[in-house]
C-alpha positions in Angstrom: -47.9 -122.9 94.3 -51.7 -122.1 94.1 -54.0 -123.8 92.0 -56.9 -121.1 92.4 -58.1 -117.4 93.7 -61.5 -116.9 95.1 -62.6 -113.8 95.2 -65.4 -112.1 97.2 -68.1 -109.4 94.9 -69.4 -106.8 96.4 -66.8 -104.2 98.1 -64.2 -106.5 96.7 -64.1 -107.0 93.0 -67.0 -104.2 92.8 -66.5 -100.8 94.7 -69.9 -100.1 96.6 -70.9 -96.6 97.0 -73.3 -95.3 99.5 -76.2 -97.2 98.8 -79.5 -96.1 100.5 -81.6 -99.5 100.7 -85.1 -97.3 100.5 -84.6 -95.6 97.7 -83.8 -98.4 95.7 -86.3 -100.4 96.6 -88.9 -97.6 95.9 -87.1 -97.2 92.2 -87.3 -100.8 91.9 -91.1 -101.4 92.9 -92.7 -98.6 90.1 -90.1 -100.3 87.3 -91.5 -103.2 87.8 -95.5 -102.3 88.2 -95.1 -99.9 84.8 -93.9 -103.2 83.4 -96.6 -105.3 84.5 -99.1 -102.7 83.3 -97.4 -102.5 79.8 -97.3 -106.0 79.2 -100.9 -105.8 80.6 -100.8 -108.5 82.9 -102.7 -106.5 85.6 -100.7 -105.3 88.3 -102.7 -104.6 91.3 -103.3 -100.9 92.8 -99.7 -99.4 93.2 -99.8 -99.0 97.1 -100.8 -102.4 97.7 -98.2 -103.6 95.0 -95.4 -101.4 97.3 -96.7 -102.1 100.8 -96.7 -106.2 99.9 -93.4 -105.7 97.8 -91.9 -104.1 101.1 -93.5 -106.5 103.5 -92.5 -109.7 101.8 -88.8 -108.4 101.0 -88.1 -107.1 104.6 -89.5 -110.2 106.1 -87.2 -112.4 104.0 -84.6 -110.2 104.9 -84.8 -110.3 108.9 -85.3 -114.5 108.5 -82.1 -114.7 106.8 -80.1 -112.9 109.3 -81.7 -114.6 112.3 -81.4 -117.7 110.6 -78.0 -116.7 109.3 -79.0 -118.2 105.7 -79.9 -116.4 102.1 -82.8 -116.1 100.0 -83.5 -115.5 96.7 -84.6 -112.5 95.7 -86.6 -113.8 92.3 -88.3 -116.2 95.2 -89.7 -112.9 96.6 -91.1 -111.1 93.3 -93.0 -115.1 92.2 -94.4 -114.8 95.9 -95.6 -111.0 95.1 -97.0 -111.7 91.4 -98.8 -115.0 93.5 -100.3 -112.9 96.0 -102.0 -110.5 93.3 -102.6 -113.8 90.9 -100.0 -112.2 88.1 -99.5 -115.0 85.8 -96.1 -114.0 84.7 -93.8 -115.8 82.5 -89.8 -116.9 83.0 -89.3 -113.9 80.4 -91.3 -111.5 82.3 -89.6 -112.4 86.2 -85.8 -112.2 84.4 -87.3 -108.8 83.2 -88.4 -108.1 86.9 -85.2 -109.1 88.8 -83.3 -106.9 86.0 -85.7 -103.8 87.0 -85.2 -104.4 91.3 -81.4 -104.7 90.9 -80.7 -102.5 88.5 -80.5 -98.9 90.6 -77.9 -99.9 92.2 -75.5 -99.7 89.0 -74.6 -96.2 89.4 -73.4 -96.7 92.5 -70.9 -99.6 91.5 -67.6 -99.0 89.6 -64.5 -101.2 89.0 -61.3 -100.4 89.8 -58.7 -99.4 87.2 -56.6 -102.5 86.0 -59.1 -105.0 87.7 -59.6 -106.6 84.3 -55.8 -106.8 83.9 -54.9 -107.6 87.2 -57.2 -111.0 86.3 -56.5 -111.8 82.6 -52.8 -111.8 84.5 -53.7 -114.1 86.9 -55.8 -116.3 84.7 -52.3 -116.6 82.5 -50.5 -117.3 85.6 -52.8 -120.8 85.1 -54.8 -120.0 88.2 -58.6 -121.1 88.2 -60.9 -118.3 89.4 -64.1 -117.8 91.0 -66.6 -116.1 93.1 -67.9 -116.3 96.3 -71.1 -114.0 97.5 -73.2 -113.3 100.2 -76.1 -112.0 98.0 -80.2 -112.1 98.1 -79.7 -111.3 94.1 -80.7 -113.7 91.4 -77.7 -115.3 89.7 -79.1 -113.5 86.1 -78.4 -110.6 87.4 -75.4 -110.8 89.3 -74.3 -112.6 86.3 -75.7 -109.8 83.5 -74.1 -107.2 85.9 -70.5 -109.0 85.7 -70.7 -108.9 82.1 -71.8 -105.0 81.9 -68.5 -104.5 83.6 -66.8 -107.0 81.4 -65.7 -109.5 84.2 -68.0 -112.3 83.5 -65.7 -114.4 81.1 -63.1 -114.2 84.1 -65.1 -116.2 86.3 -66.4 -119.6 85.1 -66.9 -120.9 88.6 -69.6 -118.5 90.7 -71.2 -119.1 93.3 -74.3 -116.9 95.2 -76.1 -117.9 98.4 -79.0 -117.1 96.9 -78.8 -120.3 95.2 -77.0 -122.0 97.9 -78.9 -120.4 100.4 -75.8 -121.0 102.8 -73.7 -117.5 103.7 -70.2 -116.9 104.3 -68.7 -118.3 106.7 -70.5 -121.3 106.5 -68.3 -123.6 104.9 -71.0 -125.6 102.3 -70.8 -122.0 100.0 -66.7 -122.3 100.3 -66.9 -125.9 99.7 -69.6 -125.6 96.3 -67.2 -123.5 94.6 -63.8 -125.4 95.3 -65.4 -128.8 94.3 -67.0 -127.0 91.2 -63.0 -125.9 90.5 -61.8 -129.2 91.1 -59.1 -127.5 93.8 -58.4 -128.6 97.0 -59.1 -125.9 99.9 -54.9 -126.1 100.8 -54.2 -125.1 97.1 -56.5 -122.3 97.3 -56.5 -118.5 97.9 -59.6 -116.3 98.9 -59.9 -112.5 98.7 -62.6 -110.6 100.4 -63.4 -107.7 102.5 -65.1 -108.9 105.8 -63.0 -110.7 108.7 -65.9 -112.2 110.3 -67.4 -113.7 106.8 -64.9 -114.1 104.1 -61.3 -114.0 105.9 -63.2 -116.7 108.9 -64.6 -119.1 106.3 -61.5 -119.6 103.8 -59.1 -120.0 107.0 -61.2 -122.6 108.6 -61.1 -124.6 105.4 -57.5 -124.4 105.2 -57.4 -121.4 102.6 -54.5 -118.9 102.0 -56.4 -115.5 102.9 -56.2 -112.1 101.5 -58.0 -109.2 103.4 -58.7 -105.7 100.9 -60.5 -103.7 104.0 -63.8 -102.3 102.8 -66.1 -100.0 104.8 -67.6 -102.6 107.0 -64.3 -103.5 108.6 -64.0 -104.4 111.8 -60.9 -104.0 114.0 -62.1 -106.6 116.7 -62.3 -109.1 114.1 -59.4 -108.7 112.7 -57.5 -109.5 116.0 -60.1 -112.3 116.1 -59.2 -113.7 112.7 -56.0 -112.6 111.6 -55.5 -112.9 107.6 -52.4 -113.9 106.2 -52.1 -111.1 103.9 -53.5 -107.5 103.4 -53.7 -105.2 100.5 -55.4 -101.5 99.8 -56.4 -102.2 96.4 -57.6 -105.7 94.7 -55.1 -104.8 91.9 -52.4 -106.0 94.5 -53.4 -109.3 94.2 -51.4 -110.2 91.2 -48.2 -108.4 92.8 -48.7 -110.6 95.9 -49.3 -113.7 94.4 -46.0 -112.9 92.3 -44.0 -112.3 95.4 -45.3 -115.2 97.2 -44.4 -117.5 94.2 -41.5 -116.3 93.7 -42.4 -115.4 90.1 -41.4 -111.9 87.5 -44.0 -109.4 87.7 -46.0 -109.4 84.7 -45.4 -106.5 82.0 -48.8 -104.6 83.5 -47.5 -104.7 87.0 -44.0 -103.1 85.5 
């Protein structure tokens, strides 16, 4: 038996569309300059508000990648308001981070019976949590979970933007297990990338479960062989049945 299921977010328990980085961002900077300029806190001409916005995100952006660690993203928009002398308050920046991540919502659904398929597991007795590779503040990650009526599923969740350590590095693996109490043997993890999720949970000693998503990669996958595959995340409560030998629930009938 299991004592917990970790689950990756993005691709895995939320279905990405095509998102187009550029346009978000542009949707994302005027949000959050009309907001400055209605709670008239004096947002600086709009094209040096962009250029700066675009500079300071895309350097942040390249450092983490060569670095192979994570930023915040609310980091970058206190760095922006400092640069133009913005005196904004804790309100105002949750505001903020709410205005740059929320254009990507319409490209996000959940599958049908996610929320089953986890109020199942959950009365299986199995802890759950998530894992991310994410430059988004937790508020929003958190306020997006709960649009889609996951939040209450997930007690345990952990971003590298606040550990500022990515998949696979084993620290962000090793902050959520110890925050469940579980021990890495006695643990499952779901995600989508060999090279990140499936690599990090095996070298800890976790039971892996790969759901391909569109950033898949066939060399890794011979590289870093998972121990189970799925199409769907809503076969993760008919695997975890077969594997305990348990009866499927009366959703997955």
């Amino acid at each position: 038996m299991f004592d917990a299921v970790l689950f990756d977010l993005a691709d895995t328990l939320l279905s990405f569309g095509k998102v187009k980085a550029l346009s978000l961002f542009s949707q994302g900077c005027r949000d959050t300059h009309e907001y400055l300029a209605e709670q008239n806190l004096n947002p600086p001409d709009y094209a040096a508000y962009r250029k700066f916005s675009l500079r300071a995100f895309t350097g942040r952006y390249l450092w983490s990648h060569v670095k192979g660690r994570d930023f915040n993203g609310m980091d970058v928009i206190v760095s922006v308001l400092r640069r133009f002398h913005v005196r904004a308050s804790e309100k105002d920046l949750h505001a903020m981070a709410w205005m740059w991540y929320r254009p990507v919502l319409p490209q996000v659904h959940v599958v049908p019976g996610t929320r089953e398929m986890l109020e199942s597991l959950r009365q299986m007795g199995l802890k759950l949590a998530i894992v991310s590779n994410t430059c988004a503040p937790p508020c929003c990650l958190d306020r997006h979970l709960e649009r889609e009526m996951l939040l209450e599923y997930f007690p345990t969740r952990v971003y590298s933007s606040t550990t500022l350590y990515r998949k696979p590095h084993r620290i962000i693996f090793e902050s959520a297990l110890e925050q469940l109490g579980v021990h890495a043997s006695r643990a499952v993890f779901v995600g989508d990338l060999i090279a990140r999720d499936i690599r990090g949970a095996r070298r800890l000693g976790m039971r892996t479960v790969w759901k391909p998503g569109r950033k898949s990669s066939p060399i890794d996958r011979r590289r870093f062989k998972p121990d189970h595959t799925i199409r769907v995340i809503t076969e993760v409560e008919p695997l975890l049945r077969a594997i305990f030998s348990l009866p499927a629930s009366a959703a997955t009938a």
